[in-house]
N, CA, C and O atoms as a DFTB+ gen file, in Angstrom:
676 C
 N C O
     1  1       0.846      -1.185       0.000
     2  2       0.000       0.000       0.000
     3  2       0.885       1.240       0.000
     4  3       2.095       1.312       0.220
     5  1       0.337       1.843      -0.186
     6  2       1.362       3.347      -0.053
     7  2       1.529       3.651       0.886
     8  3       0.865       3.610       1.922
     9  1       3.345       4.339       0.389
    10  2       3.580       4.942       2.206
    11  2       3.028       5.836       2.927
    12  3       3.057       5.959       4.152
    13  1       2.197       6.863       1.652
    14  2       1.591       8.122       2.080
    15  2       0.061       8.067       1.704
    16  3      -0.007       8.518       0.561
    17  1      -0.925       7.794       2.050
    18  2      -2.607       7.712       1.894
    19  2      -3.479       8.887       2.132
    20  3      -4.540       8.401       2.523
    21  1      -3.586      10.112       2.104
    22  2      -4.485      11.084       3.292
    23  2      -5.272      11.899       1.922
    24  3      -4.985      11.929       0.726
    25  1      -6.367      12.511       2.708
    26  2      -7.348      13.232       2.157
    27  2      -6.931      14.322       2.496
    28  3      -6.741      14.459       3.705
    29  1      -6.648      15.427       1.642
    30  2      -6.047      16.543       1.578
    31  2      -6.815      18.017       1.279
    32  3      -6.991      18.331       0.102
    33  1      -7.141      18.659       2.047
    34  2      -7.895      19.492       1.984
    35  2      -7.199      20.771       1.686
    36  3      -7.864      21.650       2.233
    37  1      -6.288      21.235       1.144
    38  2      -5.433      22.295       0.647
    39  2      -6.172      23.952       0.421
    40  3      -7.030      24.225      -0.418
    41  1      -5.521      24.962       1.484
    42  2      -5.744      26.150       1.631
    43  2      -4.518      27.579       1.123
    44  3      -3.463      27.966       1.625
    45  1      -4.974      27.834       0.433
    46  2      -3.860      28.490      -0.171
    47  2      -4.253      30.120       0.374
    48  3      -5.154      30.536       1.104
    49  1      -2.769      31.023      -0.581
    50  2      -3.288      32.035       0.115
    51  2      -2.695      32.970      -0.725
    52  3      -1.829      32.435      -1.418
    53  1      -2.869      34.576      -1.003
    54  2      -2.196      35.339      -2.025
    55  2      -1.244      34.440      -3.275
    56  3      -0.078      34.370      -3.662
    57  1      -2.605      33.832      -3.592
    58  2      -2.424      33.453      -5.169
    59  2      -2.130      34.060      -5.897
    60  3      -2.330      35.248      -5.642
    61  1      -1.534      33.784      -7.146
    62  2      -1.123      34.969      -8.333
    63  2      -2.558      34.897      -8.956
    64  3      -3.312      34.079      -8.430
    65  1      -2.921      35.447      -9.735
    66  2      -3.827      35.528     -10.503
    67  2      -3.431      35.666     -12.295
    68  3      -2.743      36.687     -12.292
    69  1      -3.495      35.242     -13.606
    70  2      -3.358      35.763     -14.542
    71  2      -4.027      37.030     -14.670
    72  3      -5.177      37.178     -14.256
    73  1      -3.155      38.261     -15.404
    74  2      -3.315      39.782     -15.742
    75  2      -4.729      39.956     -16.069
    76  3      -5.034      39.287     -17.057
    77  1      -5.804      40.703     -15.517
    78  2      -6.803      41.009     -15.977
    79  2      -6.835      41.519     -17.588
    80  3      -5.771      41.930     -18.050
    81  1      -7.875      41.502     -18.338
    82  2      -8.105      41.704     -19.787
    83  2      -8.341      43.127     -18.869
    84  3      -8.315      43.287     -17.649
    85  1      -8.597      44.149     -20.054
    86  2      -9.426      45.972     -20.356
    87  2     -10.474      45.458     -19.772
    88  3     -10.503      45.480     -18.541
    89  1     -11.474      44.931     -20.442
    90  2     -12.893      45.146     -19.920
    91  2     -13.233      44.755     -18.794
    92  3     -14.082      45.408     -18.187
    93  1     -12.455      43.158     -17.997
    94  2     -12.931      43.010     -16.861
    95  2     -11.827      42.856     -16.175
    96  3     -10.954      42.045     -16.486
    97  1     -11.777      43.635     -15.170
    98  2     -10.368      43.865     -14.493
    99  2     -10.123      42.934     -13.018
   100  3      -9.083      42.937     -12.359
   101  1     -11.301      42.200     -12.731
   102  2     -10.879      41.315     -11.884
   103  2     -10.982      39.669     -12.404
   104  3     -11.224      38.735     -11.640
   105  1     -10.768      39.556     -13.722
   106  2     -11.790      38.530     -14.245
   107  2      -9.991      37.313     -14.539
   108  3      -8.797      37.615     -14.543
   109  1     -10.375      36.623     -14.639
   110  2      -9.408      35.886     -15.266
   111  2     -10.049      34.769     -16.217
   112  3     -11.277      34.699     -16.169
   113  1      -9.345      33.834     -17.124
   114  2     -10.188      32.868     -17.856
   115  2     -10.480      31.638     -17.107
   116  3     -10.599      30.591     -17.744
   117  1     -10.625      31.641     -15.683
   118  2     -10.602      30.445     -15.187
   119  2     -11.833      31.067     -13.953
   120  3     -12.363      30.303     -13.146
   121  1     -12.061      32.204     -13.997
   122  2     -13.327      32.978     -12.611
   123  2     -14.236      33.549     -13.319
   124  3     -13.962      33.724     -14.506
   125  1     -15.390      33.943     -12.883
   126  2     -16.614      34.352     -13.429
   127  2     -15.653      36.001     -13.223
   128  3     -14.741      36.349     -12.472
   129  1     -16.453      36.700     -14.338
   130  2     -16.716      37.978     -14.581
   131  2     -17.259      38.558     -13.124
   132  3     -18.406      38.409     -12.704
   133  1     -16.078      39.318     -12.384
   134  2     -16.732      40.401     -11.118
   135  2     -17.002      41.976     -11.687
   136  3     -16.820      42.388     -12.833
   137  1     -17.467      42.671     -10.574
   138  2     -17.799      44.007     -11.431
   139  2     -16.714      44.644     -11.591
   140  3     -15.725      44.029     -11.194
   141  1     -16.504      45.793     -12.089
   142  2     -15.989      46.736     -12.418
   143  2     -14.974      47.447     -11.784
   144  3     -13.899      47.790     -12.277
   145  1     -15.574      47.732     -10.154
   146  2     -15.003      48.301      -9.402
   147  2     -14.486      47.794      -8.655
   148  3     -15.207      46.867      -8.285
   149  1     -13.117      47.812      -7.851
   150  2     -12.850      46.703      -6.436
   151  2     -14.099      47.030      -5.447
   152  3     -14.824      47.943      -5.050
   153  1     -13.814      45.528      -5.322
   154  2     -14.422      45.217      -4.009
   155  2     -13.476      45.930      -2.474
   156  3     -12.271      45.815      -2.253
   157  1     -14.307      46.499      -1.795
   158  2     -13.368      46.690      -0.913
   159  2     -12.801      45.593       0.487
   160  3     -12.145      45.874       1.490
   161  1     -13.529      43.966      -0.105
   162  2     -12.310      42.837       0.433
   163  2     -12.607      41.882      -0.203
   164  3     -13.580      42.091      -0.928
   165  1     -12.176      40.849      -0.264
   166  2     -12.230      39.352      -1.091
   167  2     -13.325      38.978      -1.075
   168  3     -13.953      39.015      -0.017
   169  1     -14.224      38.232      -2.893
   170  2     -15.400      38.112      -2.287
   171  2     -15.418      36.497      -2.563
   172  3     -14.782      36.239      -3.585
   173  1     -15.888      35.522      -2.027
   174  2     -15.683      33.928      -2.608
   175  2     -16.870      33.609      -3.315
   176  3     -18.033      33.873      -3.007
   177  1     -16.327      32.876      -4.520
   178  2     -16.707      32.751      -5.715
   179  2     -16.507      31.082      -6.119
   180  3     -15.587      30.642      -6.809
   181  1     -17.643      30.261      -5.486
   182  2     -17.901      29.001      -5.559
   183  2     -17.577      28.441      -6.965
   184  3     -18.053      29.167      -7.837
   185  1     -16.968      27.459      -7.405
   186  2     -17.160      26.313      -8.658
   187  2     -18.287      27.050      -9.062
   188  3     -18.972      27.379      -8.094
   189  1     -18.770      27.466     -10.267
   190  2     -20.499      27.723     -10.181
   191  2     -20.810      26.086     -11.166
   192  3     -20.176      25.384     -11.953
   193  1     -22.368      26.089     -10.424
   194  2     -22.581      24.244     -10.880
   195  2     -22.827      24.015     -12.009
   196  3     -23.040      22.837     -12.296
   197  1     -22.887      24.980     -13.012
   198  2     -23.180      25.062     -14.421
   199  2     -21.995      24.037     -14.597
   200  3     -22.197      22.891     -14.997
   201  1     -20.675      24.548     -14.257
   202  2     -19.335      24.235     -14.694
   203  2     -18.376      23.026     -13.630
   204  3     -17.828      23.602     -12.690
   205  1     -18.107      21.338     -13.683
   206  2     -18.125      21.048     -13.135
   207  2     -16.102      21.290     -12.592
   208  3     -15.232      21.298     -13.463
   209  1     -15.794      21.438     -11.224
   210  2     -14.547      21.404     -10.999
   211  2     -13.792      20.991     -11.609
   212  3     -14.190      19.838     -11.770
   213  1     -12.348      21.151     -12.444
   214  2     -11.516      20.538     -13.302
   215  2     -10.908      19.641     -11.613
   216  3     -11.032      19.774     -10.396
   217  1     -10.153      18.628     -12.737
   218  2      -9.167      17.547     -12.085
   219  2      -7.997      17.776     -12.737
   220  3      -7.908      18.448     -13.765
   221  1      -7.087      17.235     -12.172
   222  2      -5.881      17.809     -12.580
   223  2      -5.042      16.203     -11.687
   224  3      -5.219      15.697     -10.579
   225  1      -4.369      15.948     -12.555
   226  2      -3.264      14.346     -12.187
   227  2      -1.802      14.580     -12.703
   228  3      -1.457      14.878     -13.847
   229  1      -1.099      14.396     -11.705
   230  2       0.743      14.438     -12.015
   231  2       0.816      13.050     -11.178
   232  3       0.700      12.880      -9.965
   233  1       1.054      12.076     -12.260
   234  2       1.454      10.694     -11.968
   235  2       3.026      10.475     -12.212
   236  3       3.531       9.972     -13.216
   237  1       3.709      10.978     -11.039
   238  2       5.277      10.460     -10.968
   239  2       5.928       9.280     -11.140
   240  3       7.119       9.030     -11.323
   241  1       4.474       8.244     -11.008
   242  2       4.944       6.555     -10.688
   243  2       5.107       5.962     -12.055
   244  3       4.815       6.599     -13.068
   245  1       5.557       4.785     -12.078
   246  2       5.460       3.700     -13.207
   247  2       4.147       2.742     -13.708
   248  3       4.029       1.780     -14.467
   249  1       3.200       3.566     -12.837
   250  2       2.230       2.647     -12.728
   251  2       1.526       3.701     -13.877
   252  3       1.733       4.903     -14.047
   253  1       0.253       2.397     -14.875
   254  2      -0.716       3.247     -15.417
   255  2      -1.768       3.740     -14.148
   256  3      -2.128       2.992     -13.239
   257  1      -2.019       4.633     -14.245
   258  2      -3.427       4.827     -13.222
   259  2      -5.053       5.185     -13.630
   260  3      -5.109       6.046     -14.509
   261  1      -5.899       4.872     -13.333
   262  2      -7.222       4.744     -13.884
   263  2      -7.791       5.118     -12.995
   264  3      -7.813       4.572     -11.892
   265  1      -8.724       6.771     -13.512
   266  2      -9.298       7.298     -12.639
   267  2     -10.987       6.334     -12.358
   268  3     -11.601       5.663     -13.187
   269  1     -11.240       6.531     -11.323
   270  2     -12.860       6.050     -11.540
   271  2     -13.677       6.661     -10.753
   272  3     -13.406       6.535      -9.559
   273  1     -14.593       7.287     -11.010
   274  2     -15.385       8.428     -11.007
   275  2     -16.932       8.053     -10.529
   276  3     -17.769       7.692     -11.357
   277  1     -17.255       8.184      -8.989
   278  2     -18.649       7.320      -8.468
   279  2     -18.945       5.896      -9.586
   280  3     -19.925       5.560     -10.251
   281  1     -17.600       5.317      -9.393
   282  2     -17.750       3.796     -10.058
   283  2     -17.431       3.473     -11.634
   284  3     -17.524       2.390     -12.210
   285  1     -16.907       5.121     -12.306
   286  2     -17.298       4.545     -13.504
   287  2     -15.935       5.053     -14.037
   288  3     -15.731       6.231     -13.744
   289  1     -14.790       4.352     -14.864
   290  2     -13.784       4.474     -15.527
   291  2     -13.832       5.562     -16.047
   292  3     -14.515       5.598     -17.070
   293  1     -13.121       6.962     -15.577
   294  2     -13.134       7.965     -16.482
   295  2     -11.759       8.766     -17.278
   296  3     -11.823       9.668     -18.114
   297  1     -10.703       8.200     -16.792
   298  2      -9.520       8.349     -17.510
   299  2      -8.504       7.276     -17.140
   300  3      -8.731       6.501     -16.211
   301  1      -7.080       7.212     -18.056
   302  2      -6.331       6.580     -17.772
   303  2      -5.345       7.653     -17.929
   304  3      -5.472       8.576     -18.733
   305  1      -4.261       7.481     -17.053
   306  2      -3.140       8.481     -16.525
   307  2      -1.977       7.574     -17.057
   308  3      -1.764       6.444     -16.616
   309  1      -1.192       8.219     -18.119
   310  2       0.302       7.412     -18.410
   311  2       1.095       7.326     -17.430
   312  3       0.801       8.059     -16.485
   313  1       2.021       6.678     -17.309
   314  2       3.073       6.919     -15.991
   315  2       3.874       8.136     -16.584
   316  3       3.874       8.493     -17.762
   317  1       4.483       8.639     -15.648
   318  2       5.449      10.085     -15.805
   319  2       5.037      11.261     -16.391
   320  3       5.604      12.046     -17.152
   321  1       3.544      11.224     -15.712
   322  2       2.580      11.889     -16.627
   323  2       2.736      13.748     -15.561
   324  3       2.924      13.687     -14.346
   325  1       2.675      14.475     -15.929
   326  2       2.887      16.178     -15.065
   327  2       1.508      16.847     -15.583
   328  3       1.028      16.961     -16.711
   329  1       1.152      17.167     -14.542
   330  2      -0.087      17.944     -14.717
   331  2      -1.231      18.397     -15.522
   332  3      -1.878      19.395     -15.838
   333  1      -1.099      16.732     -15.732
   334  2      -2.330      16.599     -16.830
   335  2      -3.729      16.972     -16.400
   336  3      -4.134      16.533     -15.324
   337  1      -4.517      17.752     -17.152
   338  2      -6.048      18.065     -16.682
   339  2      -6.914      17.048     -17.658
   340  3      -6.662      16.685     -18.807
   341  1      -8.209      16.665     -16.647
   342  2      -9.479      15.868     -16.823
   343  2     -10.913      16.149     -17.082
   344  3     -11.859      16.313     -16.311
   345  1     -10.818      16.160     -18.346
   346  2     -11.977      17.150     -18.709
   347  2     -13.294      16.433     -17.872
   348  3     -13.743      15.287     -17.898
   349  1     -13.697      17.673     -17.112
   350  2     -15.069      16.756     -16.570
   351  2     -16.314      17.140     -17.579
   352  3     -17.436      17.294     -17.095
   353  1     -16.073      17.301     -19.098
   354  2     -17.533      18.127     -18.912
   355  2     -18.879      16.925     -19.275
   356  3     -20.034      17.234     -19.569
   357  1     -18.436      15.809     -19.175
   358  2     -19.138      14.560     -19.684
   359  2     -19.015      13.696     -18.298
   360  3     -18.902      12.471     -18.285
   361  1     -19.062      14.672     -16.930
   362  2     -19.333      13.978     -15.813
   363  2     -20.726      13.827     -15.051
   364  3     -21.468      14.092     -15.997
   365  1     -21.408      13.631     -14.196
   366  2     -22.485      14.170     -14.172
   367  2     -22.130      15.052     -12.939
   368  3     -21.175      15.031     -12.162
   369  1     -23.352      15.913     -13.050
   370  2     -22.935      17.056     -11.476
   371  2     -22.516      16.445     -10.440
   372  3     -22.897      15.348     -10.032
   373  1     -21.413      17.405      -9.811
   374  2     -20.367      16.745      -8.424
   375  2     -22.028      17.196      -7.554
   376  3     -22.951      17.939      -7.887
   377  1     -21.753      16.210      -6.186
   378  2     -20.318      15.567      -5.760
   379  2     -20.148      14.631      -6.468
   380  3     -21.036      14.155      -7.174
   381  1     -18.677      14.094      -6.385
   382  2     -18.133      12.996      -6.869
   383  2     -17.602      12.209      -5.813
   384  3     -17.506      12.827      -4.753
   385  1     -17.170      10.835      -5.789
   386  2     -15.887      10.120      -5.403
   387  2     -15.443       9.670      -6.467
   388  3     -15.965       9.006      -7.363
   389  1     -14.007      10.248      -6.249
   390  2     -12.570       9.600      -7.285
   391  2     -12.292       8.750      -6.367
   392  3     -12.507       8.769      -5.155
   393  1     -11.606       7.713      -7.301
   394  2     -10.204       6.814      -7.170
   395  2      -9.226       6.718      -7.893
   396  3      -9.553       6.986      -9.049
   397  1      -7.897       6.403      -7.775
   398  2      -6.900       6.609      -8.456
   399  2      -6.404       5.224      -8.341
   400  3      -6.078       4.850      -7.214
   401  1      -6.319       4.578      -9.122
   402  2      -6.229       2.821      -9.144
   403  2      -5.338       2.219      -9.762
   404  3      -5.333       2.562     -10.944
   405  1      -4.487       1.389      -9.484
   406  2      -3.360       0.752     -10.554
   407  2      -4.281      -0.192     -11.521
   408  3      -5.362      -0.608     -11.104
   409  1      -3.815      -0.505     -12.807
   410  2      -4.394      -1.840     -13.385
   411  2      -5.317      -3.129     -12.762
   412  3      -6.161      -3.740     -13.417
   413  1      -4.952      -3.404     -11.318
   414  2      -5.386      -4.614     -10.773
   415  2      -6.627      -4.261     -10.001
   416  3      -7.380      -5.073      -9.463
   417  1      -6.762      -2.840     -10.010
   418  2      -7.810      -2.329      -9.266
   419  2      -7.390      -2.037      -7.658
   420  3      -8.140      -2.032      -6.682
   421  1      -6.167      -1.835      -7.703
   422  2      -5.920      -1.153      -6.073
   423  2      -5.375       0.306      -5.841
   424  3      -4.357       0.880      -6.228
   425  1      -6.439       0.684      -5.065
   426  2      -6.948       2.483      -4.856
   427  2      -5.664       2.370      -4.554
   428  3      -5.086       1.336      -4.220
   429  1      -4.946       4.075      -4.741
   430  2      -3.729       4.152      -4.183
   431  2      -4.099       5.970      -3.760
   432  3      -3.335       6.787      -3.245
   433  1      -5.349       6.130      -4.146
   434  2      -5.784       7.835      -3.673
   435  2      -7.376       7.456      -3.857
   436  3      -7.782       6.773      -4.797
   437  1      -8.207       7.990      -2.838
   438  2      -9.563       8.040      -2.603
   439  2      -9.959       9.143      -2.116
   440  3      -9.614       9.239      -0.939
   441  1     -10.844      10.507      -2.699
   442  2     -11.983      11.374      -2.057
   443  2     -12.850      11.726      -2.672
   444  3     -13.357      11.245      -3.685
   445  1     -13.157      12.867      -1.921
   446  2     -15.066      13.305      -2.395
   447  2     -14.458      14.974      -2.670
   448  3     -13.691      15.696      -2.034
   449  1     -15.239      15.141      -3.958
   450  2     -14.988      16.672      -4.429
   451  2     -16.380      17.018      -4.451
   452  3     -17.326      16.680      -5.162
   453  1     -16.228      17.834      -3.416
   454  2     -17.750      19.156      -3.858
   455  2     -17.757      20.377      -3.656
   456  3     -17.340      21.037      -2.704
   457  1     -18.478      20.791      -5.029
   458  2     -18.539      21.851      -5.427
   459  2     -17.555      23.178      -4.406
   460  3     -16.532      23.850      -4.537
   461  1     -18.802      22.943      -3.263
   462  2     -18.704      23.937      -2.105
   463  2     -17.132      23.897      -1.549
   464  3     -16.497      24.903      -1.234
   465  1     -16.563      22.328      -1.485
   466  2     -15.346      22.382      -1.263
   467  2     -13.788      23.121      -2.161
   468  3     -12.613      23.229      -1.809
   469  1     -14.545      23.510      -3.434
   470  2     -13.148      24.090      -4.560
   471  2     -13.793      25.530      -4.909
   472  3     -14.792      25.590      -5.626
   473  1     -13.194      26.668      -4.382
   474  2     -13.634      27.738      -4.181
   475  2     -12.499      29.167      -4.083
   476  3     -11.677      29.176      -3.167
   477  1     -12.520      29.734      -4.575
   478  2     -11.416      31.213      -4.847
   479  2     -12.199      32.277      -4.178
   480  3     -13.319      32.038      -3.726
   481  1     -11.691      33.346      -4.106
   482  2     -11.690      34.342      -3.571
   483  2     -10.942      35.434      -4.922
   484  3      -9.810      35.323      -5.394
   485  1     -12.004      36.445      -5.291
   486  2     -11.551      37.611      -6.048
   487  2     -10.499      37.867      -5.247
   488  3     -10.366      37.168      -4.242
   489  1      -9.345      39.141      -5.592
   490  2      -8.413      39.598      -5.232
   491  2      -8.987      41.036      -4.178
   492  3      -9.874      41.777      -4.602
   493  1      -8.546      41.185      -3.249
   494  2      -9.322      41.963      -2.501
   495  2      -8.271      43.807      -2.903
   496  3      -7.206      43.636      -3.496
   497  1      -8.538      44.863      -2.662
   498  2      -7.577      46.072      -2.833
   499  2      -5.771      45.497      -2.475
   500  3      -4.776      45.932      -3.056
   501  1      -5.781      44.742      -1.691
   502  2      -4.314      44.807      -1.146
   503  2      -3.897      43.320      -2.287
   504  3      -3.123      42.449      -1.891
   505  1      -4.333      43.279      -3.218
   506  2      -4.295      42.081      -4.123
   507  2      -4.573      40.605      -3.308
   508  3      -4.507      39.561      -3.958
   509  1      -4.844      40.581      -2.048
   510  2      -4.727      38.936      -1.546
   511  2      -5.926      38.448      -2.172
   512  3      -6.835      39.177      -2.569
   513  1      -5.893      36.895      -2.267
   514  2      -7.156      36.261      -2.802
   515  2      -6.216      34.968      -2.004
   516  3      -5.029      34.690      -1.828
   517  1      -8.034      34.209      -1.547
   518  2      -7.394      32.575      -1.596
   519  2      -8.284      31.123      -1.966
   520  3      -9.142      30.659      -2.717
   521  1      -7.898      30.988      -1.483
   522  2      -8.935      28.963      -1.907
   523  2      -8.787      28.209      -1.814
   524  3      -7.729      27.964      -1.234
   525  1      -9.471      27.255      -2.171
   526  2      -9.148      25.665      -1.219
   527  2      -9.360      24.514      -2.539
   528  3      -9.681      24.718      -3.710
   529  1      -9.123      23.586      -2.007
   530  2      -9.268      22.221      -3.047
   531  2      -9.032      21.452      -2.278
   532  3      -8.476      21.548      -1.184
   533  1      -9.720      20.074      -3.160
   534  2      -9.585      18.724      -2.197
   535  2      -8.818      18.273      -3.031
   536  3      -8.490      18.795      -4.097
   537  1      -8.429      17.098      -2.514
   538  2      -6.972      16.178      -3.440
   539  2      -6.223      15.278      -2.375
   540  3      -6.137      15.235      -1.148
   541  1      -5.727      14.586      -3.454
   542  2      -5.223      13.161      -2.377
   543  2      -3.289      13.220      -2.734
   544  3      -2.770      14.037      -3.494
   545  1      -2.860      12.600      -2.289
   546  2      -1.170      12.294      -2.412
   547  2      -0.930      10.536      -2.359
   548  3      -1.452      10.010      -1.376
   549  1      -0.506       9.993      -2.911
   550  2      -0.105       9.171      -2.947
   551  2       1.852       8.782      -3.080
   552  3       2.172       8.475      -4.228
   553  1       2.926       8.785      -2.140
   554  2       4.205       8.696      -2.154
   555  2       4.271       7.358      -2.055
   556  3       3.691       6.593      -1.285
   557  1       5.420       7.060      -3.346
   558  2       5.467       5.277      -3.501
   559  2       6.938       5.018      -4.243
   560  3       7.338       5.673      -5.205
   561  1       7.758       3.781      -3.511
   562  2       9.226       3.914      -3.962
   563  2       9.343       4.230      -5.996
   564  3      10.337       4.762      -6.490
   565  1       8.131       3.767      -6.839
   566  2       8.464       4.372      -7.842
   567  2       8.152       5.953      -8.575
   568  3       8.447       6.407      -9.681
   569  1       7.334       6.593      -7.264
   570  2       7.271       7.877      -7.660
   571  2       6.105       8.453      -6.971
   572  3       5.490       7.686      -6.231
   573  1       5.619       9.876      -7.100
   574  2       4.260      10.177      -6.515
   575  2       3.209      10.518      -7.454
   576  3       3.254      11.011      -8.581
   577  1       2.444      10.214      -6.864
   578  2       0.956      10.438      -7.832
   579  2       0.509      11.968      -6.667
   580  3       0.719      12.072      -5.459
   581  1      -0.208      13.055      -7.712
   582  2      -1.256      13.690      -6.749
   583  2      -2.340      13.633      -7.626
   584  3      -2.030      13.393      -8.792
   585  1      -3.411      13.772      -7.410
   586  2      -5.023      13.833      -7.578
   587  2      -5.415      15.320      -7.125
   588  3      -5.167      15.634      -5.961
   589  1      -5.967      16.180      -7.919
   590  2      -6.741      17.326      -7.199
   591  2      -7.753      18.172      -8.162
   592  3      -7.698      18.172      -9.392
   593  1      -8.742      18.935      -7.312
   594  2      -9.161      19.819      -7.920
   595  2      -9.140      21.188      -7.431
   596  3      -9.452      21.491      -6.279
   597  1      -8.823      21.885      -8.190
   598  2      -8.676      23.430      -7.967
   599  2      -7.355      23.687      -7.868
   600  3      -6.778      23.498      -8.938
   601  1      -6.323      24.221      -6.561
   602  2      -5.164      24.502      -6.747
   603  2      -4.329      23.020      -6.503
   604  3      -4.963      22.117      -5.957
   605  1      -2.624      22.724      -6.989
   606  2      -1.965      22.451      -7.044
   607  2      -1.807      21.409      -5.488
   608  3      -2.223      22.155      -4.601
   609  1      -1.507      20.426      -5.018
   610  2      -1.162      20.257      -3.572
   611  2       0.399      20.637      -3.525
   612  3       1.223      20.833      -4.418
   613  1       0.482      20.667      -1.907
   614  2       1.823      21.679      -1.999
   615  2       1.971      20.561      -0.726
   616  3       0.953      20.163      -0.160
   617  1       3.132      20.152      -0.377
   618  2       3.662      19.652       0.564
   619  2       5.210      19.017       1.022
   620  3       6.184      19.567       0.508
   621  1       5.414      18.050       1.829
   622  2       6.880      17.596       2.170
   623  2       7.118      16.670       0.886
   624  3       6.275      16.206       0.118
   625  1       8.906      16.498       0.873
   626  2       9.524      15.370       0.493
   627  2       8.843      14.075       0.663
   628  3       8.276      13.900       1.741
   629  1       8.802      13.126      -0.230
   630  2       8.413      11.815       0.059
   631  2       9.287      11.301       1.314
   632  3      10.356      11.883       1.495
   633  1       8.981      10.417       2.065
   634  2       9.777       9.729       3.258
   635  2      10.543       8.750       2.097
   636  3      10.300       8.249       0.999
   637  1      11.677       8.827       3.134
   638  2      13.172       8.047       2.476
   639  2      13.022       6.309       2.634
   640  3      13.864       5.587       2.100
   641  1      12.218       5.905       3.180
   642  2      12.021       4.236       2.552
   643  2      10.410       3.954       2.116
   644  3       9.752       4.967       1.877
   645  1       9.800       2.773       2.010
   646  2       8.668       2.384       1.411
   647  2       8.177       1.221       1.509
   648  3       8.946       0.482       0.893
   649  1       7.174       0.521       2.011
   650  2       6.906      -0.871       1.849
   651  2       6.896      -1.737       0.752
   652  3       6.317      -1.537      -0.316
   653  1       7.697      -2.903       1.131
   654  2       7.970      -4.096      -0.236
   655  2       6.803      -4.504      -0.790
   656  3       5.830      -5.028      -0.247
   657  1       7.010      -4.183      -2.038
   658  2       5.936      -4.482      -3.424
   659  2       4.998      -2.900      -3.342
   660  3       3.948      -3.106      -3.949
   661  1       5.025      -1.651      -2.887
   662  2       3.893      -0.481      -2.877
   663  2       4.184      -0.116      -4.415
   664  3       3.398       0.750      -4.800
   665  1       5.164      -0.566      -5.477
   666  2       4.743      -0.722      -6.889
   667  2       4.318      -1.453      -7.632
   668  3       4.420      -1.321      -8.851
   669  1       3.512      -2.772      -6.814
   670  2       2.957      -3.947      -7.975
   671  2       1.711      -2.818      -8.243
   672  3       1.187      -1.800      -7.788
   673  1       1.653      -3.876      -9.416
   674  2       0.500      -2.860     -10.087
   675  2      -0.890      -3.488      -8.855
   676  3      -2.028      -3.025      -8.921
């Protein structure tokens, strides 16, 4: 099993933002259109449910990995794969449970993404903005897998040994 297993609830904080366009100056291509004027503090700005949370997979390992999506096969992840995104738009509305599975069918990352849980914050006058995402880690002697939606997971070094066989498929 893996050396590292946990449900990861990731809080970030004075994010960069890509450069606003002319017309909407707090807008980026990834946030709904805010007004015009600053806000005078951060305002949070849910997934809206029209649009379902992107996924996003950096599979470090040797293993293929196969996402499965409330039960149902929805991608396969190459090994040495970097920050590949998962188009959800042929998912049905979150919530979801992912798994992140080798070939033989053994989870090596398991959670629940909702909506309410992947969420930004406009940039407030002093530029801060922040947000959260769920996502899993998986550290394994042939490499790490992360799983997430919304921002990036950010964390330690893998631990320096690993249990015998945590790369059979």
């Amino acid at each position: 099993m893996a050396a590292a297993l946990a449900l990861v609830i990731v809080g970030c904080s004075n994010t960069a933002l890509p450069s606003p366009g002319p017309e909407t100056p707090h807008a980026s291509p990834s946030l709904p259109p805010t007004s015009h004027l600053p806000s005078p503090r951060p305002t949070q700005v849910p997934s809206p449910a029209s649009t379902p949370p992107a996924l996003w997979v950096s599979n470090g390992t040797s293993l293929l990995i196969t996402l499965v999506l409330d039960g149902v096969e929805v991608a396969e992840i190459q090994p040495h794969t970097s920050d590949q995104a998962v188009d959800p738009s042929m998912f049905p509305p979150a919530p979801w449970h992912l798994v992140a599975q080798t070939p033989t069918g053994r989870a090596l990352v398991e959670f629940d993404i909702r909506p309410e849980n992947v969420w930004w914050t406009t940039p407030g006058p002093d530029g801060h903005s922040d947000c959260r995402s769920a996502g899993a880690r998986a550290d394994l002697s042939c490499g790490r897998l992360d799983v997430w939606s919304g921002m990036p997971l950010l964390g330690p070094v893998p631990p320096s040994s690993f249990p015998a066989g945590d790369c059979d498929p």
